[in-house]
C-alpha positions as CSV (number, residue, x, y, z in Angstrom):
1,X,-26.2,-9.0,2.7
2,X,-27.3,-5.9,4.4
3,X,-30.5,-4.3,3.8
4,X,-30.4,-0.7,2.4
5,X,-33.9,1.0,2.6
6,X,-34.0,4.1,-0.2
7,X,-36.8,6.3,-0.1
8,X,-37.4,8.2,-3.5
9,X,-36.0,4.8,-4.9
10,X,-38.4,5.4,-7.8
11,X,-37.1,8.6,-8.9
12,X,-34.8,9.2,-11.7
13,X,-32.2,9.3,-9.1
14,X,-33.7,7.0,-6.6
15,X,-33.4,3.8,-9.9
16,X,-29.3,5.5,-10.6
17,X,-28.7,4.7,-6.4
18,X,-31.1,1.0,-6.3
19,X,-29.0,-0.1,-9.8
20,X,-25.5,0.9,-8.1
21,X,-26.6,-0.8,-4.6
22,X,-27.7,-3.7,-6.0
23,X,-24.2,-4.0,-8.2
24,X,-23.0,-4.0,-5.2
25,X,-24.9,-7.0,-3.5
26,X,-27.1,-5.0,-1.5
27,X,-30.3,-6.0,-0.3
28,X,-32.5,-3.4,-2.0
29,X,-35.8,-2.2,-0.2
30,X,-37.8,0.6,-1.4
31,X,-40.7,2.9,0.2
32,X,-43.1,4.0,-2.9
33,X,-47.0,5.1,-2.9
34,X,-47.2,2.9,-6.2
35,X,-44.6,-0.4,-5.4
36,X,-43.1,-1.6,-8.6
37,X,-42.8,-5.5,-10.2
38,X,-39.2,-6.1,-9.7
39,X,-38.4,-9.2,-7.6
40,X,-35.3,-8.2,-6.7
41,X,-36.6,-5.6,-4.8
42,X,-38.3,-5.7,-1.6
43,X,-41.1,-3.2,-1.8
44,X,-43.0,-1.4,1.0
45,X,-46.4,0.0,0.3
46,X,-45.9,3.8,2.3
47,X,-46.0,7.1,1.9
48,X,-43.3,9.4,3.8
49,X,-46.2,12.5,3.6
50,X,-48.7,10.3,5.9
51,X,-46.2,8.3,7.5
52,X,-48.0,5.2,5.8
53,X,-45.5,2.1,6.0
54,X,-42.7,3.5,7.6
55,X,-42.4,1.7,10.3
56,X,-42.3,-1.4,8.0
57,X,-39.9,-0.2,5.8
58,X,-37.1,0.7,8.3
59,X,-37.3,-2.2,10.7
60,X,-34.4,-4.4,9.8
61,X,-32.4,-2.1,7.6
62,X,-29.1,-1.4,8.2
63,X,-28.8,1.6,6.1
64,X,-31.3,3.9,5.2
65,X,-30.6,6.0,1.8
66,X,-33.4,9.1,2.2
67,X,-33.4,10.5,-1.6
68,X,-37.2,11.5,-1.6
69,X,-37.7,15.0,-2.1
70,X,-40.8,17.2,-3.6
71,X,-40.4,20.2,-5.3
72,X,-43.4,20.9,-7.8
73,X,-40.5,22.9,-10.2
74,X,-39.1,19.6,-11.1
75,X,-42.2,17.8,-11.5
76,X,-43.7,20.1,-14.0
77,X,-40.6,20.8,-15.4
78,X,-40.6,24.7,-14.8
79,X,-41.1,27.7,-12.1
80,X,-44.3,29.8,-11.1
81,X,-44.9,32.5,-8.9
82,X,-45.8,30.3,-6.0
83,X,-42.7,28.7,-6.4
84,X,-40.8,31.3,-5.3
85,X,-42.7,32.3,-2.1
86,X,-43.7,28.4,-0.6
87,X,-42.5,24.9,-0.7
88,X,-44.2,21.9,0.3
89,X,-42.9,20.5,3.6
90,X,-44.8,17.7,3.8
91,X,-42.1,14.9,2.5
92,X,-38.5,16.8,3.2
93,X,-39.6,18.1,6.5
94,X,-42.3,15.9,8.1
95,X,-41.3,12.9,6.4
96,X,-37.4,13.2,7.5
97,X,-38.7,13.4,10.9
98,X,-40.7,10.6,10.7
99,X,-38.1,8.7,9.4
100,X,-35.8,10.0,11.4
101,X,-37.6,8.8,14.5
102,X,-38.5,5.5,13.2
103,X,-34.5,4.7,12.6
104,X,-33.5,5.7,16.3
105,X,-36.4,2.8,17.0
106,X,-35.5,0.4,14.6
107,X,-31.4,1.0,15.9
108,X,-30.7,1.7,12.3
109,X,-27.0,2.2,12.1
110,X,-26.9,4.3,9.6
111,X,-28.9,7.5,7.9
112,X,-27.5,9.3,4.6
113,X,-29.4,12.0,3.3
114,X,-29.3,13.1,-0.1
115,X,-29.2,16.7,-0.4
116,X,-28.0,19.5,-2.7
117,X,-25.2,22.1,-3.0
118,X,-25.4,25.4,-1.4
119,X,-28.9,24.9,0.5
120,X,-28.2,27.0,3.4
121,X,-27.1,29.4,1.4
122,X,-30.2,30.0,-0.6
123,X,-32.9,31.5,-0.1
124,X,-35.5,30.2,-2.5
125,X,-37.6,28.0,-0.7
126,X,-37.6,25.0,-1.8
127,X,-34.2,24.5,-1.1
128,X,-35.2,26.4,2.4
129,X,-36.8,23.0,3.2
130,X,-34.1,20.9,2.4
131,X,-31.7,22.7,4.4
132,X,-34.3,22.4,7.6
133,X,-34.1,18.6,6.9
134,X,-30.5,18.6,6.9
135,X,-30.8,20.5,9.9
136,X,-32.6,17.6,11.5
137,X,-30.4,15.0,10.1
138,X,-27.4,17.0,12.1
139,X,-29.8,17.1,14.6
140,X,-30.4,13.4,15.2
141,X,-29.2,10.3,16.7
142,X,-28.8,7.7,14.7
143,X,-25.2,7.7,12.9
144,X,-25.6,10.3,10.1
145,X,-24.3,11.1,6.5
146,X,-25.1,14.2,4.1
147,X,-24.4,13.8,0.4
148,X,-25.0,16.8,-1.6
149,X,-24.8,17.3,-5.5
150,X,-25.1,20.1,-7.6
151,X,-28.2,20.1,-10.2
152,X,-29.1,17.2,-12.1
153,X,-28.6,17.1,-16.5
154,X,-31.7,15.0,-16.1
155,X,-34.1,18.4,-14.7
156,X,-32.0,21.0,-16.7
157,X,-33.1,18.9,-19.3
158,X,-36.7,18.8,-18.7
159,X,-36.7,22.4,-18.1
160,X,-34.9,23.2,-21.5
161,X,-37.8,20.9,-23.1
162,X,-40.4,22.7,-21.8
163,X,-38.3,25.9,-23.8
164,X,-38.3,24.4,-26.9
165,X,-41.7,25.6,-28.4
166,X,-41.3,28.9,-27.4
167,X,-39.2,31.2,-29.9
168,X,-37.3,33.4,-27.6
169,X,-35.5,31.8,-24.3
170,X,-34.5,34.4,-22.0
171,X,-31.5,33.3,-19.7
172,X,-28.8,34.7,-17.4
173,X,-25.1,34.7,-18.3
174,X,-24.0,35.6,-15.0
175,X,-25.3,32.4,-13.2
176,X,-22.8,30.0,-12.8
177,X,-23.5,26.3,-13.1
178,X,-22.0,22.9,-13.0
179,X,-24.9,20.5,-13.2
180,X,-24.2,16.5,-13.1
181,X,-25.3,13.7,-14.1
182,X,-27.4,11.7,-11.6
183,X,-26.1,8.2,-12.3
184,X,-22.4,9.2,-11.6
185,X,-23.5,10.9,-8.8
186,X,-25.5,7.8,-7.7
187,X,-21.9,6.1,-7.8
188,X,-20.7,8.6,-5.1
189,X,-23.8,7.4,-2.7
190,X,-23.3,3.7,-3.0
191,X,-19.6,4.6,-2.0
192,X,-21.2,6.4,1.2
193,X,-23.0,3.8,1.9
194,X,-20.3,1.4,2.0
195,X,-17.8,3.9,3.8
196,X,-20.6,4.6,6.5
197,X,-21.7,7.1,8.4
198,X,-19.4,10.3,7.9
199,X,-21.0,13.3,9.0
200,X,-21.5,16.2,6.2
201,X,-19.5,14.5,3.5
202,X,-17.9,15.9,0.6
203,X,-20.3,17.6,-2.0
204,X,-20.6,16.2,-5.5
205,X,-21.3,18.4,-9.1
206,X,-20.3,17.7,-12.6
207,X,-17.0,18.3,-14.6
208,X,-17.7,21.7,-15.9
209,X,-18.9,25.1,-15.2
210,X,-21.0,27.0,-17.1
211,X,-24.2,29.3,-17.5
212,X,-27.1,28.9,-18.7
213,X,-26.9,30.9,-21.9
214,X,-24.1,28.2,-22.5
215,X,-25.9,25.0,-21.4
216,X,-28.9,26.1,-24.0
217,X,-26.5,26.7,-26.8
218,X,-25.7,23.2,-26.6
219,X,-28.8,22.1,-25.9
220,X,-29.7,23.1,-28.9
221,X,-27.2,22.3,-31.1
222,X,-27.2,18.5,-29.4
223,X,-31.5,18.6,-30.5
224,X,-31.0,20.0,-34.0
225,X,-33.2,23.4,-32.9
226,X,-32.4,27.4,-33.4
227,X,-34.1,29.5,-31.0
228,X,-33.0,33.1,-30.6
229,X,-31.3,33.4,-26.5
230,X,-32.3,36.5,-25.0
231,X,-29.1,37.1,-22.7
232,X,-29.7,38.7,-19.5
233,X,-27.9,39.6,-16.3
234,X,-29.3,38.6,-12.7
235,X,-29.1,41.0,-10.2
236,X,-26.5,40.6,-7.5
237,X,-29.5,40.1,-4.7
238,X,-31.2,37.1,-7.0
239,X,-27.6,35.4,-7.3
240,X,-26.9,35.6,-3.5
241,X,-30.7,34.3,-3.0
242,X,-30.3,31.6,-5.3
243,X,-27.5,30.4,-3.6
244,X,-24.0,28.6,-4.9
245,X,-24.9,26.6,-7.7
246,X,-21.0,25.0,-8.4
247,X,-18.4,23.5,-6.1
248,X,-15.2,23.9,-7.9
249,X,-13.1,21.9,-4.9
250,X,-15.5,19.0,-4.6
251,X,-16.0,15.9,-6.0
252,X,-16.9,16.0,-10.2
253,X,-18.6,13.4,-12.0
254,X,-17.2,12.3,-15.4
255,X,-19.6,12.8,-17.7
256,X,-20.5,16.1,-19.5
257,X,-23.5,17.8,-20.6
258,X,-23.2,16.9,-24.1
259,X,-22.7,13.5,-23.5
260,X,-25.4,13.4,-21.5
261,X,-27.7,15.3,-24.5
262,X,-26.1,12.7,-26.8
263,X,-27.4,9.8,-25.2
264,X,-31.3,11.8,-26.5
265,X,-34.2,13.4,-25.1
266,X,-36.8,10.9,-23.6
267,X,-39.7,12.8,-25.6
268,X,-38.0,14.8,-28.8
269,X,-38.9,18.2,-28.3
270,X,-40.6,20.4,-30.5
271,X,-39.3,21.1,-33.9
């Protein structure tokens, strides 16, 4: 069996990637501050910020699966000011470099990179950073892949938590979306990793497209909550910076947003 490294592997969408690798008789090896219990997996004490392990990790891997990111939006679950002026480069930038030159040594023969839609289009910052770590993925020499999704169901729904004490949601209608679901998406990366290494591959978002006014309503019809939508419409200059958020001609995932709310929120939001 070859080894597969995943950074990130304890993510939401690092666990979607490690279950669909391991269905397919991968060896599993993950790179986490805080290693979990699973004997199945082969777990590396590190830290991709320091640099901490990484050396470890990669030697003997045959793939490498880099789906650690940090954006502090999608830990907390929502945006402030900051967030819209500085990212934290510390893990996409520094720590794809590191692992980036830690592969070349190790002869790893092959790097995918898990990035998201429209990137180097944008110009919010945070996804400024991961477009400079694509940019050193293209950059590098070991044998390359980029996999690229659209926004996950799994943060549009932590966001729309966070919402659901407030009384009055404000949200665009003229923001076009087509968010996915992270496990089929994780599907798409185990088939990269078995294809190999294939350059900037094809991107990946879900089956439908539509706004965020829309996504709410049926966020809240799917929770059993009324809250009144204040509908408003972006400026042309915050669309461009935001970037494409759909990808009509790529690759769609099956499952839809209401499915995905039917399946129920981890924590019930407020009532």
């Amino acid at each position: 069996m070859d080894t597969v490294l995943v950074t990130g592997g304890t993510g939401h969408l690092g666990r979607d990637i490690v279950t669909q690798l391991q269905q397919r008789n991968y060896r599993v090896r993950i790179l986490a501050r805080t290693p979990g219990q699973d004997p199945a997996i082969d777990w590396i004490r590190g830290d991709l910020a320091t640099g901490e392990g990484v050396a470890e990790a990669v030697a003997g891997a045959h793939t490498i699966v880099h789906a650690a990111t940090l954006s502090p939006a999608a830990q907390r679950g929502g945006f402030r000011l900051g967030d819209f002026f500085r990212s934290p480069p510390d893990v996409d930038v520094q720590g794809t470099r590191r692992l980036l030159a830690e592969a070349k040594q190790a002869g790893a023969e092959h790097f995918l990179y898990v990035s998201i839609v429209g990137v180097q289009a944008s110009r919010i910052p945070y996804s400024r950073v991961k477009a400079a770590a694509e940019n050193l993925v293209r950059q590098a020499e070991p044998p390359w892949s980029i996999v690229s999704a659209t926004g996950f169901y799994w943060l549009l729904g932590r966001f729309l938590d966070n919402l659901a004490g407030r009384r009055i949601w404000p949200l665009p209608t003229n923001l076009p979306m087509q968010p996915v679901d992270s496990a089929d998406f994780a599907a798409y990366v185990a088939e990269c990793v078995a294809a190999g290494p294939g350059g900037a591959r094809e991107g990946f978002g879900g089956p439908q497209i539509l706004t965020p006014v829309q996504l709410a309503q049926q966020y809240q019809d799917a929770r059993g909550i009324r809250r009144r939508i204040l509908r408003l419409r972006l400026p042309a200059a915050a669309i461009r910076a935001a970037g494409p958020q759909t990808c009509p001609d790529c690759r769609h995932g099956q499952t839809t947003w209401a499915q995905w709310l039917g399946r129920g929120p981890a924590d019930p939001p407020m009532s």
